[in-house]
BAMI-705337 format. One record per residue: z negated, x negated, y of N, C-alpha, C in turn. Coordinates in steps of 0.2 Angstrom, whole numbers, plus 5000, padded with zeros to 4 digits. Atoms other than C-alpha are relative to their C-alpha. Example, Ala and Ser with C-alpha at 12.3 -4.5 7.8 and 13.67 -1.06 7.14 Angstrom:
<pts>
PT  nup neast nnorth caup caeast canorth  cup ceast cnorth
PT 5000  4996   4994 4961   4938    4978 5000  4996   5006
PT 5001  5004   4994 4964   4932    4995 4997  5004   5005
</pts>
This chain:
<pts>
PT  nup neast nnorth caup caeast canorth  cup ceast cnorth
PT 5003  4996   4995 4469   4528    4642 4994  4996   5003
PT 5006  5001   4997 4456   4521    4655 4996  5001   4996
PT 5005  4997   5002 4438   4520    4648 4997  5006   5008
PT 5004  5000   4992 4430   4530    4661 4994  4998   5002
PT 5008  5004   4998 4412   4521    4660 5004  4993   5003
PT 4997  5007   5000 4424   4505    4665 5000  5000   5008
PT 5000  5001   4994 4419   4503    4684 5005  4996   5003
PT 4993  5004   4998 4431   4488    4686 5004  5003   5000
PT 4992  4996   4999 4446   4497    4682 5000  5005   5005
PT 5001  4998   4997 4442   4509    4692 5002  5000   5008
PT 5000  5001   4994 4440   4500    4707 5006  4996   5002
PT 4993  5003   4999 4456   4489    4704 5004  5005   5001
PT 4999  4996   4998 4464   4505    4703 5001  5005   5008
PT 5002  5000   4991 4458   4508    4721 5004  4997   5004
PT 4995  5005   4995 4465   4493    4728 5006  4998   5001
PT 4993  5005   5004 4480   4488    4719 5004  4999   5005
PT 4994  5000   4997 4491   4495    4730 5000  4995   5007
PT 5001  5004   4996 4486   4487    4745 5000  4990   4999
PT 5000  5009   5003 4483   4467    4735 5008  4999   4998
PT 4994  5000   5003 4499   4470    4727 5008  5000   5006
PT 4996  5002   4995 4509   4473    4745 5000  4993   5004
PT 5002  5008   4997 4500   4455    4751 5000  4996   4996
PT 4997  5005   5005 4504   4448    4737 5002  4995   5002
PT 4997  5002   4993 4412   4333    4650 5001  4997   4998
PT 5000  5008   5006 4414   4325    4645 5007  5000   4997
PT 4995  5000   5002 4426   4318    4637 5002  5003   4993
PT 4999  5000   5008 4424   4324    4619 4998  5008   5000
PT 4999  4993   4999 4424   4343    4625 5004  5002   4994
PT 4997  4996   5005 4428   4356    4610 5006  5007   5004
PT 4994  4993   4997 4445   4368    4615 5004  5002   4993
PT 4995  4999   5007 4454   4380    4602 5006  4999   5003
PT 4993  5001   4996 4469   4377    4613 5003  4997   5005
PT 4999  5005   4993 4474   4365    4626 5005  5007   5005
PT 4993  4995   4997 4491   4376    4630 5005  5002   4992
PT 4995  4996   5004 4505   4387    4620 5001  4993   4995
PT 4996  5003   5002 4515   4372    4618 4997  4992   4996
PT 5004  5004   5003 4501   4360    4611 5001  4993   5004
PT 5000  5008   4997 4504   4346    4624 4996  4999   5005
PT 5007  5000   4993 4495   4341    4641 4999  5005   5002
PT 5004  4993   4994 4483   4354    4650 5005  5000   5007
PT 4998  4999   4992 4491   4361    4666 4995  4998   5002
PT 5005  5004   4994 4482   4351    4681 5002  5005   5007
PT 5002  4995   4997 4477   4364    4693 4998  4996   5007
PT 5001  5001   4995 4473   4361    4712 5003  4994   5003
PT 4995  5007   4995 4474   4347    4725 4994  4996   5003
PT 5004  5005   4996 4465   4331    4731 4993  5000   4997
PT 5005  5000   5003 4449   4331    4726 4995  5006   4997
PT 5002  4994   5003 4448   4348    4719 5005  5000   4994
PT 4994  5000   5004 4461   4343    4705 4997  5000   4994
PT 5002  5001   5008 4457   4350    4687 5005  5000   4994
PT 4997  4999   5007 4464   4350    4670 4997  5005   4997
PT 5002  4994   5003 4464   4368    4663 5001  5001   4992
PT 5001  4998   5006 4458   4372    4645 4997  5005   4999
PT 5002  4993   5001 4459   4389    4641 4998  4999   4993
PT 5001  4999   5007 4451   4396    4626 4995  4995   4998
PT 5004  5006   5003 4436   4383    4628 4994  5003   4994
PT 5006  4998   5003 4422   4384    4615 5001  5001   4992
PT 4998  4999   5009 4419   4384    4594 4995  5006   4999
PT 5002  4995   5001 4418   4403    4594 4997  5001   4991
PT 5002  4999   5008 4406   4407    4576 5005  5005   5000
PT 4996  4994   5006 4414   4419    4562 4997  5007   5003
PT 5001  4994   4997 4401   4433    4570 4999  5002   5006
PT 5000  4997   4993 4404   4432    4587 5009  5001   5001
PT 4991  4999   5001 4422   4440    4592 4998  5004   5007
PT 5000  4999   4994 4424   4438    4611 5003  5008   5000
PT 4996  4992   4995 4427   4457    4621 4998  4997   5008
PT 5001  5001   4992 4426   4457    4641 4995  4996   5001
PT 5006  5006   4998 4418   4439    4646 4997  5003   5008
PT 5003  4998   4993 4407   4443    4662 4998  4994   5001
PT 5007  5005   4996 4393   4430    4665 5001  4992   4995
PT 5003  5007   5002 4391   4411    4663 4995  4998   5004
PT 5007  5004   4996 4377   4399    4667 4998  4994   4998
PT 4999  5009   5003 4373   4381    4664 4992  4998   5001
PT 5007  5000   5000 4353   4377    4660 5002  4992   5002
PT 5001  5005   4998 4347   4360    4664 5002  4994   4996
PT 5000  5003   5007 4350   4352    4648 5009  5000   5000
PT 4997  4997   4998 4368   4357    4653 5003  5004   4994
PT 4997  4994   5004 4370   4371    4640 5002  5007   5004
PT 4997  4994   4994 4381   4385    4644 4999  5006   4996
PT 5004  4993   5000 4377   4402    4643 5006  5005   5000
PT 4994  4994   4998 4391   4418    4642 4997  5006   4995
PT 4998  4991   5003 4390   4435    4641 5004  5005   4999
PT 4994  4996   5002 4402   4447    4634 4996  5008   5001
PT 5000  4993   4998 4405   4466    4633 5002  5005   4997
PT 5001  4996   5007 4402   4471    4615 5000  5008   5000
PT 5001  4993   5001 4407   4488    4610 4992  5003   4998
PT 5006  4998   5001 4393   4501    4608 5001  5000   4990
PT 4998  4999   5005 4397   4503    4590 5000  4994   4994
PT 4998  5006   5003 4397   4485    4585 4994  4997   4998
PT 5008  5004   5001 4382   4473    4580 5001  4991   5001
PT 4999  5004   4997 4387   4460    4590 4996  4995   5005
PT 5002  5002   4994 4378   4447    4599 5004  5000   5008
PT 4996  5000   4995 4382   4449    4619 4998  4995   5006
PT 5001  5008   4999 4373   4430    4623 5002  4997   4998
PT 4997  5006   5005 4383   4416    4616 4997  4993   5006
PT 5001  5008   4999 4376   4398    4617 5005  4995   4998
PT 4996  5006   5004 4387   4384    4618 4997  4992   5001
PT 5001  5005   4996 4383   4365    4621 5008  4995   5004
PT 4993  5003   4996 4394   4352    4632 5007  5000   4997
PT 4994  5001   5005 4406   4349    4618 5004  5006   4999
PT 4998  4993   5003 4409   4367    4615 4998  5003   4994
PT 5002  4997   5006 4399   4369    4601 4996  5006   4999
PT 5003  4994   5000 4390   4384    4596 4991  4999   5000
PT 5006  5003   5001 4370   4382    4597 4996  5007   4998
PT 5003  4995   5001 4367   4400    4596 5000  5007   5004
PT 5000  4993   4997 4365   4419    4601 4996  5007   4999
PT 5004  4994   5001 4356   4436    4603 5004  5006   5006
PT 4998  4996   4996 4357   4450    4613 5003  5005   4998
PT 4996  4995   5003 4363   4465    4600 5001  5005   5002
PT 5003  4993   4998 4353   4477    4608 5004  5004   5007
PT 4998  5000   4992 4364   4476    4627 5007  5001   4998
PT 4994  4997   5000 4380   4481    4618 5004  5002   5006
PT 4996  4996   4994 4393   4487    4632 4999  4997   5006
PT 5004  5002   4994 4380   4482    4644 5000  4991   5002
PT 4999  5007   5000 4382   4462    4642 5003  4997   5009
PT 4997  5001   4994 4386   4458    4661 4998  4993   5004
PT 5003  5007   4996 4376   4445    4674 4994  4997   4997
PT 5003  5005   5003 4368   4429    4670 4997  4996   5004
PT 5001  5006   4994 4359   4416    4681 4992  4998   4995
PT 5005  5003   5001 4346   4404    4677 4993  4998   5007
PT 5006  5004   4994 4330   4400    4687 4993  4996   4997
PT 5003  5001   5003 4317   4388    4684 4993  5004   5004
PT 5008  4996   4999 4297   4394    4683 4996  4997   4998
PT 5005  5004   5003 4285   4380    4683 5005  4994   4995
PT 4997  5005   5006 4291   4368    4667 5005  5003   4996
PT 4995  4996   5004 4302   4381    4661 5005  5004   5004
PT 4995  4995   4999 4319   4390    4661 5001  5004   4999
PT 4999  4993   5003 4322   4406    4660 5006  5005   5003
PT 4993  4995   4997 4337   4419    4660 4997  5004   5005
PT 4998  4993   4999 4339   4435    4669 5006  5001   5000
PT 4994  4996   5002 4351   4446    4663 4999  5007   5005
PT 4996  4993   4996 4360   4461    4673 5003  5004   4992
PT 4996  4995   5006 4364   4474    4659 5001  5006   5003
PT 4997  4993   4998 4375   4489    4667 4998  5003   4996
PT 5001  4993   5004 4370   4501    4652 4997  4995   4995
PT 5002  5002   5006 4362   4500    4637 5002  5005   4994
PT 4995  4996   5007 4368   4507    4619 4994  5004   4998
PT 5007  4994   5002 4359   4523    4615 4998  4999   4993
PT 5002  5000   5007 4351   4524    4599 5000  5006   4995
PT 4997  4994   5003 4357   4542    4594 5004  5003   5000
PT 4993  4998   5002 4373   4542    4597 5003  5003   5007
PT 4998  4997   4995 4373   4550    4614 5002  4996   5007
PT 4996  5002   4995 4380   4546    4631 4994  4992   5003
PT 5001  5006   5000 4376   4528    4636 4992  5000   5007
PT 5007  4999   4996 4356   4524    4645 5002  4996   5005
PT 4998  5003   4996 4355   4518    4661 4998  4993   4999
PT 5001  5008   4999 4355   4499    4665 4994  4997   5001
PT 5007  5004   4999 4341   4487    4667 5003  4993   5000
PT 5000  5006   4997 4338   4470    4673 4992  4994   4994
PT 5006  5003   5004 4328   4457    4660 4996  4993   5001
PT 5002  5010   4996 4320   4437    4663 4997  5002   4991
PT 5002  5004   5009 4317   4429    4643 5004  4994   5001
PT 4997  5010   5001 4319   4411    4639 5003  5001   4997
PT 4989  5004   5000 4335   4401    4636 4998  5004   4993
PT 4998  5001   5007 4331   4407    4616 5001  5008   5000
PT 5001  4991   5000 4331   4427    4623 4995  5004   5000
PT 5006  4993   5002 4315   4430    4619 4996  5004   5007
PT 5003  4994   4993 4308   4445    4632 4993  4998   5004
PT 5006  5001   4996 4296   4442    4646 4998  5004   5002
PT 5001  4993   4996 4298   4458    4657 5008  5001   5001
PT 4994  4994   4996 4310   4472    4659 5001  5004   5004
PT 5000  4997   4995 4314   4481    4673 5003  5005   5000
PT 4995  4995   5000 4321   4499    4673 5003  5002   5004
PT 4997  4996   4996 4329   4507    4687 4994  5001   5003
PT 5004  4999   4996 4320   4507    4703 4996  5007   5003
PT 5002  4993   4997 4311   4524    4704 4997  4998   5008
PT 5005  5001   4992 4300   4517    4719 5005  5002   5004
PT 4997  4999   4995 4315   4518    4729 5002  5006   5004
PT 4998  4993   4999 4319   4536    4729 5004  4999   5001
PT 4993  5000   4998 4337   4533    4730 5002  5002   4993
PT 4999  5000   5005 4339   4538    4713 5002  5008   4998
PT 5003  4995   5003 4341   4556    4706 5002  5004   4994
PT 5003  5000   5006 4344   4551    4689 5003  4993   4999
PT 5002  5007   5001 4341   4536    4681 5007  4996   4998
PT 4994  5001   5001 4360   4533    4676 5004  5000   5005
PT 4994  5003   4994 4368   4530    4691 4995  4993   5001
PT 5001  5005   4998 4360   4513    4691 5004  4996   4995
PT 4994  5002   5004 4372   4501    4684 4999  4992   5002
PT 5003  5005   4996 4364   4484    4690 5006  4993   4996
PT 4994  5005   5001 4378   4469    4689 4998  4991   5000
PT 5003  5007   4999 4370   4454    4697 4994  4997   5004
PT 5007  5002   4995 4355   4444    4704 5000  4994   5002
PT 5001  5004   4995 4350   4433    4717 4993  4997   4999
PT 5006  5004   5001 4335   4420    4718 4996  5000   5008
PT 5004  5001   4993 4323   4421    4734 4997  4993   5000
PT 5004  5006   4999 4314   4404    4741 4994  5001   4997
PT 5010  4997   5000 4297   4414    4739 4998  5001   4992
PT 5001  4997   5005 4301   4416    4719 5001  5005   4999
PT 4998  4997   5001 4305   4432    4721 5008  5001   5000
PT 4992  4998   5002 4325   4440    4718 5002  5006   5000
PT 4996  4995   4996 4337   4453    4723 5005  5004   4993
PT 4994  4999   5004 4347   4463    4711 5005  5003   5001
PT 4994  4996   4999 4365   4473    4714 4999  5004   4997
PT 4998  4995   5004 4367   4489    4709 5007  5001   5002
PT 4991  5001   4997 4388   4486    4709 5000  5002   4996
PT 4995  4994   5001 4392   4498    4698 4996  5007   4998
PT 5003  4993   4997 4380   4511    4703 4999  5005   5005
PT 5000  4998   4992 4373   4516    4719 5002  4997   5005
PT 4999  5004   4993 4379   4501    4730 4994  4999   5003
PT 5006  5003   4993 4362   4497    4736 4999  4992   4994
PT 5003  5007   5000 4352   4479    4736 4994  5002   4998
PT 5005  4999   5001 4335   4479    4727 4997  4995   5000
PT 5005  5007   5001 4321   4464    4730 4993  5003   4998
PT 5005  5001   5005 4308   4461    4720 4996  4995   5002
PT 5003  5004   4999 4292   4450    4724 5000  4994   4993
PT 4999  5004   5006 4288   4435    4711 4997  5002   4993
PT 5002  4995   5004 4280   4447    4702 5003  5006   4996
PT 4995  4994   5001 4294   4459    4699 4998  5007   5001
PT 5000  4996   4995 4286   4470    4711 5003  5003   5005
PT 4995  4998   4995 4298   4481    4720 4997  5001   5007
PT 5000  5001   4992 4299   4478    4740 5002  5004   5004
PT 4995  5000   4998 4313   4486    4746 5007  5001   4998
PT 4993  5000   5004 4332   4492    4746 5003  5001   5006
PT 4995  4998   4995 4346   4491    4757 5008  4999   4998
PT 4993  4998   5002 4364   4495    4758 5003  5007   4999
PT 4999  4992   4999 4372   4510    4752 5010  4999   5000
PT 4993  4999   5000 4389   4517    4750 5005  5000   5007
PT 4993  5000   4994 4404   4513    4764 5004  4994   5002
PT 4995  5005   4999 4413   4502    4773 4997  4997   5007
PT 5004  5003   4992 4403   4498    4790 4996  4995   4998
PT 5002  5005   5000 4395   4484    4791 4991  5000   4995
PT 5006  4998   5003 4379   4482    4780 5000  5006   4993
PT 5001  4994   5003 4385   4496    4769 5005  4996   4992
PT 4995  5002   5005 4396   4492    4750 5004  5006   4996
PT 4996  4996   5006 4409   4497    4739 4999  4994   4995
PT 5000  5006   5005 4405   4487    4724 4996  4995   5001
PT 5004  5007   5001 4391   4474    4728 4999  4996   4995
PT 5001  5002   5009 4396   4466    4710 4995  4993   5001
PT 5000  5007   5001 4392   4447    4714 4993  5000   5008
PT 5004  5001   4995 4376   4441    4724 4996  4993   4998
PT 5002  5008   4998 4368   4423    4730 4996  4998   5005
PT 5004  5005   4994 4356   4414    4740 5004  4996   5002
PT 4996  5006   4998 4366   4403    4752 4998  4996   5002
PT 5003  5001   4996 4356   4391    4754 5002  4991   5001
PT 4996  5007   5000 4370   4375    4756 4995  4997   5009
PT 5001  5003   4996 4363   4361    4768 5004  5001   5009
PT 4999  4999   4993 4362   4363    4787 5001  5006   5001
PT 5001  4994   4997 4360   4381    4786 4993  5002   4998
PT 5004  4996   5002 4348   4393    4786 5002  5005   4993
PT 4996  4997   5008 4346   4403    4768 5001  5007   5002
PT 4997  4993   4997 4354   4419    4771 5001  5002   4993
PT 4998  4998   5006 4360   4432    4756 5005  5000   5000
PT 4992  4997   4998 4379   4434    4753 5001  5001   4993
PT 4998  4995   5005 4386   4446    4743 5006  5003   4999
PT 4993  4999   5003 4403   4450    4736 5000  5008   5000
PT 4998  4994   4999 4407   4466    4743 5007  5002   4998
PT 4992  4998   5003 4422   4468    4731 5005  5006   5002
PT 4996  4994   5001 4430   4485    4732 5003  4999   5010
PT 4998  5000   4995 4430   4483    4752 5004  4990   5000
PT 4997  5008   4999 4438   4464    4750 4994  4995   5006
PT 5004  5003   4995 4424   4455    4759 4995  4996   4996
PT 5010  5005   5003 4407   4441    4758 4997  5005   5007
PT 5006  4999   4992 4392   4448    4769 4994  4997   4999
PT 5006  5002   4999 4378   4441    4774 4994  5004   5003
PT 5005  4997   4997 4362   4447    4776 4993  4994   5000
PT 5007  5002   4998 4343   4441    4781 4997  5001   4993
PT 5004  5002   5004 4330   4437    4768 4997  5008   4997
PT 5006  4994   5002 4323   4455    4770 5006  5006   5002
PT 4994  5000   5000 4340   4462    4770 5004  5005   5006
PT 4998  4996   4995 4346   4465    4788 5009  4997   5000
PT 4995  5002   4998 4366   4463    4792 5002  4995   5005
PT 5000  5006   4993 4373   4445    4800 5006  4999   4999
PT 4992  5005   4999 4391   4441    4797 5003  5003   4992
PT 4995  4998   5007 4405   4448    4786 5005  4993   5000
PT 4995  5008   4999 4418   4433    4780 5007  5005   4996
PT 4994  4998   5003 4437   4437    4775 5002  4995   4996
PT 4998  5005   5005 4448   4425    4764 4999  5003   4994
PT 5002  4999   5008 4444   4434    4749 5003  5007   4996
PT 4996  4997   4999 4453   4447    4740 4997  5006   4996
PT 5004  4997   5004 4442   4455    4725 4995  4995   4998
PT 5004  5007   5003 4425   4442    4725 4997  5004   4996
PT 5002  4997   5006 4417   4444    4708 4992  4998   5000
PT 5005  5005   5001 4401   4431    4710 5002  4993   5004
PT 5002  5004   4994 4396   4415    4717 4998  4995   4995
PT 5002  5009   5002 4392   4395    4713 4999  4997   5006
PT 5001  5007   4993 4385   4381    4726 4999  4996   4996
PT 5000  5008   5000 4388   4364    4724 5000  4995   5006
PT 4999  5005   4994 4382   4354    4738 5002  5004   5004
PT 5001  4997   4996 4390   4360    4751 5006  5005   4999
PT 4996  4997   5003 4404   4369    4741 4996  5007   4997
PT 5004  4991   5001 4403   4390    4738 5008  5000   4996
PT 4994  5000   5004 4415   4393    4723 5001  5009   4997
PT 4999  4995   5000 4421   4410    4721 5003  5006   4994
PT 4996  4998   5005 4428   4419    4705 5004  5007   5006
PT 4996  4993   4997 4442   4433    4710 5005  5003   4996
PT 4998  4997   5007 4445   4445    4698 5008  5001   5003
PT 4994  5000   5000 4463   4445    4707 5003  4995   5000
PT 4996  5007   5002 4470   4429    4699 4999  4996   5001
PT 5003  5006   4995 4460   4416    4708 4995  4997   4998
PT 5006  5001   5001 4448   4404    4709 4997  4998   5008
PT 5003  5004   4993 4441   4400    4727 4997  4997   5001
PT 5002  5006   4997 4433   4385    4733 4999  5001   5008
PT 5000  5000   4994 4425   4387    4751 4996  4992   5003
PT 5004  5005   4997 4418   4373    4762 4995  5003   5003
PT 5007  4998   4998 4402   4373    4771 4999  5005   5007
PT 4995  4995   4996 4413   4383    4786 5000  5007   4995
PT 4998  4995   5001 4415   4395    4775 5008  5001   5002
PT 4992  4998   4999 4434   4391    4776 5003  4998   4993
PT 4998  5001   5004 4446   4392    4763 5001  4991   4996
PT 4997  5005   5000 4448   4374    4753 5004  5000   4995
PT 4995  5003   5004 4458   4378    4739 4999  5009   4995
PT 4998  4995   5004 4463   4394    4728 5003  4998   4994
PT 4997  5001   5008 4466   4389    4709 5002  5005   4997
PT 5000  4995   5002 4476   4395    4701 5006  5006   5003
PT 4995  4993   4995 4485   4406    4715 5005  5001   5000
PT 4994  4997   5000 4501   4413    4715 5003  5005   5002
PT 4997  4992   4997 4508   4428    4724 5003  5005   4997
PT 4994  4995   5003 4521   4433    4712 4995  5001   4994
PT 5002  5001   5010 4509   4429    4695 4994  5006   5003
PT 5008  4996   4997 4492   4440    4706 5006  5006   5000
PT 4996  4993   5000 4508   4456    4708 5002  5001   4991
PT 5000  4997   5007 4510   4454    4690 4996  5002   4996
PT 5007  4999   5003 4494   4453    4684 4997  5008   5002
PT 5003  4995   4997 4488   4468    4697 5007  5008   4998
PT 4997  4994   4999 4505   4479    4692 4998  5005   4992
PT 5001  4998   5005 4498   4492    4680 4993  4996   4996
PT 5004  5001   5003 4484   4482    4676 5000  4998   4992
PT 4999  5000   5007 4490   4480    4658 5000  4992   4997
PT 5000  5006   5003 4490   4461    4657 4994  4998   4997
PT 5006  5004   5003 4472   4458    4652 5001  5004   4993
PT 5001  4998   5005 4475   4468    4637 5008  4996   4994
PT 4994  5005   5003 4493   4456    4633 4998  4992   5001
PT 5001  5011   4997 4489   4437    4631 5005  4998   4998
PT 4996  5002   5001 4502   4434    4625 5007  5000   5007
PT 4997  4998   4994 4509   4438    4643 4996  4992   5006
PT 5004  5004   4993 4496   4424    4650 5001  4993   4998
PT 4996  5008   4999 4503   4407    4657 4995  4995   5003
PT 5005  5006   5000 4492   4390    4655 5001  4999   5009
PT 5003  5000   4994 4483   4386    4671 5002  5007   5006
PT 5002  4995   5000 4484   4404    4678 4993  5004   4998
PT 5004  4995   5005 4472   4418    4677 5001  5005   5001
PT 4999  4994   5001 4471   4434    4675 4994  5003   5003
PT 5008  4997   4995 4452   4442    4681 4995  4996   4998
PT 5006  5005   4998 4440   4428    4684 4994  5006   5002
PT 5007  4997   4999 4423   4438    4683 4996  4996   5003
PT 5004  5007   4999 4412   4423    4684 5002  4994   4998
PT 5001  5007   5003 4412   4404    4686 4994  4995   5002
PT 5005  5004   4998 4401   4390    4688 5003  4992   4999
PT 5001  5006   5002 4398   4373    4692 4996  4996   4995
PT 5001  5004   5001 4393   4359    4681 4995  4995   5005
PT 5005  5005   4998 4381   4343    4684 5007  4997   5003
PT 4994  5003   5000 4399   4334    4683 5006  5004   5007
PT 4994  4999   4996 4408   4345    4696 5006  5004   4997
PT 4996  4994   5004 4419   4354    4682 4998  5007   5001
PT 5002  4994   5000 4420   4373    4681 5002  5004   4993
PT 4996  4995   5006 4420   4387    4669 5001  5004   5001
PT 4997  4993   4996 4428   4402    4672 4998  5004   4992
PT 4998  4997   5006 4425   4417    4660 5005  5008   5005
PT 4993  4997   4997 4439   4431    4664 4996  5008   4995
PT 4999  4993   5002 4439   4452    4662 5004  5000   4995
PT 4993  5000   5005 4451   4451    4648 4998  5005   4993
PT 5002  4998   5007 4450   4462    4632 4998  4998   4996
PT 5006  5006   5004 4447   4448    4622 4998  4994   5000
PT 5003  5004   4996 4438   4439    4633 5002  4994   5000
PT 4996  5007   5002 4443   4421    4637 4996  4996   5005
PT 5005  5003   4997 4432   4407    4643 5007  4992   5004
PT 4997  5005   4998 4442   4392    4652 4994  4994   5005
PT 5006  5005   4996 4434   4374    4657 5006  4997   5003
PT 4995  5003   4992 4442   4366    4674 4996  4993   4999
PT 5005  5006   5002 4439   4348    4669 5002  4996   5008
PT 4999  5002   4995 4437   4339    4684 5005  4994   5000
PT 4997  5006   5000 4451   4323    4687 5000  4996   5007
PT 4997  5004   4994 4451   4318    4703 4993  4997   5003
</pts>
C-alpha cells in the first residue's frame, strides 16, 4: 500500500498516464561495476560520454541506504547524500563519502523520514550545508512535525534553524509545510521550495530574515504543482534569473531575483533538481533520465533514456521497490545529481533501497 505521507508517489501517480503514452579519479570505490562483473555500461555521446557505476560508495555496517534524495560536493571534493531513514530507525540521514568512495562520516539522526535537499554554500572562509528536511520525527510517537530548513557545517553541527514561515500568512497550520529545496541569492541571501507542501517560493535575506513569498498552487504561469528542485541560473552571458522544476506540471520556470514570472522551458518530463557547470544545466528526472541542457537551454543529451525502459519503470511504479528488475546504465528515479570539479556526475535515485551511481566521465 502507498505511504500516504509519500508526496512523490503521489504525484507520479498523477502523471503516469500521460508520461507513459509519450513514452575520480581513477582509484574510485564501487560495490559493483554491473550484474555480470565486467566493463561499466558507457552511457551517452561525444563529449558527454560516461561510464556507469551503480552502487558507488563503501556504505559503513550502520548506515543502510532507504530513499537517496540529495547530493552535494564541498570544495575539498567530498560528497555529501542524503537518504530517507524511517521514523522508527536510529539511522544517520547525512552520509559522508571522500572521492574514492570511502566513508568519512555521518549524522543527522534527528531528520529521520525528513532526509531530503542538500546544497553547499561558501560564507567567508567556510562551508556550510543547508539541508531541506520535508518532516521531522516526532518525539511521542505521534503523527510526523512539520518541516524545516537548517545551515551547520560540513561536520553537521547547527548554526540556525528555520521553521515554517509564519510571517507569510500562507500557512494555517504549520504541517503543510514540506520544504524540499534551496537556492543561493548573489546578495547571500536564499530561497527555499515548499514542493511538497504549499507550492510557494520563500526568500530569505542573508540573515535568514524572511522577505517574501510567491507562487502557489496551479498550472498558469508563475503558479506550481510540485516546485521540488530550485537554482540560481547564473551560467555566463546571462542575466541570473531563478529556475525551478515545476515537476508535477512537467516544466523549468524562470523567474526575477524578487520573484516575478519570465519564461517557462519544455524538454523535461518530471525535473527533480539542478547542477551548472559552466555553461552546462544538468537535470535529474525522476522519469528515468538524466538531462544535460546547453546554455540555450536546448536539450544536449538525456542519459540513460529509453522510451520502452521510462514505460516500464512508470507502469505501476513498482520497479523502485524490485532491483533486481534494474538494468546497468539505466535508471529508475534520479532525484538529484551533481557535477564534480572533473566533470563526472553523481546521481542518487528514489529507490527503496536507495542507490547512488557515479557517471565517470570518458570522453
Amino acid at each position: 500500500m502507498a505511504d500516504p505521507l509519500d508526496p512523490q508517489r503521489r504525484d507520479f501517480l498523477k502523471s503516469a498516464s500521460a508520461v507513459a503514452a509519450t513514452a575520480l579519479t581513477s582509484n574510485f570505490f564501487v560495490h559493483a561495476s554491473d550484474k555480470a562483473g565486467t566493463k561499466p555500461v558507457v552511457i551517452g555521446a561525444g563529449e558527454f560520454t560516461y561510464e556507469c557505476h551503480h552502487n558507488w560508495g563503501e556504505v559503513p555496517d550502520h548506515i543502510r541506504w532507504h530513499a537517496t534524495h540529495g547530493v552535494a560536493i564541498d570544495a575539498a571534493g567530498l560528497i555529501y547524500i542524503t537518504h530517507r531513514a524511517p521514523f522508527n530507525s536510529n539511522i544517520d540521514t547525512t552520509v559522508t563519502f571522500d572521492p574514492s568512495g570511502k566513508f568519512v562520516r555521518s549524522f543527522g539522526k534527528q531528520w529521520n523520514f525528513g532526509g531530503h535537499g542538500i546544497d553547499i554554500r561558501r560564507d567567508g572562509n567556510e562551508e556550510f550545508l543547508y539541508l531541506a528536511i520535508t518532516t521531522t520525527k516526532p518525539t511521542d510517537g505521534s503523527k510526523p512535525r512539520p518541516g524545516l530548513v537548517t545551515k551547520t557545517t560540513l561536520k553537521g553541527e547547527q548554526i540556525w534553524e528555520l521553521p515554517y514561515p509564519k510571517e507569510s500568512n500562507l500557512y494555517d497550520a504549520p504541517e503543510k509545510y514540506s520544504p524540499t529545496n534551496i537556492a543561493f541569492a548573489p546578495d547571500g541571501g536564499f530561497y527555499v521550495a515548499d514542493g511538497y507542501g504549499s507550492n510557494f517560493i520563500h526568500q530569505y535575506d542573508k540573515d535568514a530574515q524572511y522577505l517574501r513569498s510567491f507562487g502557489g498552487t496551479g498550472d498558469e504561469p508563475g503558479k506550481f504543482q510540485t516546485p521540488h528542485g530550485i537554482w540560481l541560473d547564473n551560467r555566463p552571458g546571462r542575466d541570473p534569473l531563478l529556475i525551478i522544476a515545476d515537476r508535477a506540471n512537467a516544466r523549468l520556470q524562470y523567474f526575477t531575483l524578487d520573484g516575478k514570472p519570465v519564461s517557462i522551458v519544455g524538454s523535461v518530463s518530471f525535473p527533480a533538481h539542478f547542477d551548472i557547470q559552466g555553461t552546462k544545466l544538468l537535470i535529474p528526472d525522476l522519469h528515468a533520465r538524466i538531462s544535460i541542457f546547453d546554455e540555450d537551454n536546448n536539450v544536449i543529451v538525456h542519459l540513460g533514456y529509453d522510451p520502452k525502459w521510462t514505460e516500464q519503470v512508470l507502469d505501476g511504479f513498482t520497479m523502485r521497490e524490485q532491483p533486481e528488475r534494474w538494468e546497468n546504465g539505466k535508471f529508475i528515479h534520479p532525484h538529484d545529481a551533481c557535477f564534480d570539479a572533473q566533470g563526472n556526475i553523481y546521481v542518487v535515485e528514489w529507490v527503496a533501497t536507495g542507490r547512488v551511481s557515479f557517471l565517470k566521465k570518458v570522453a
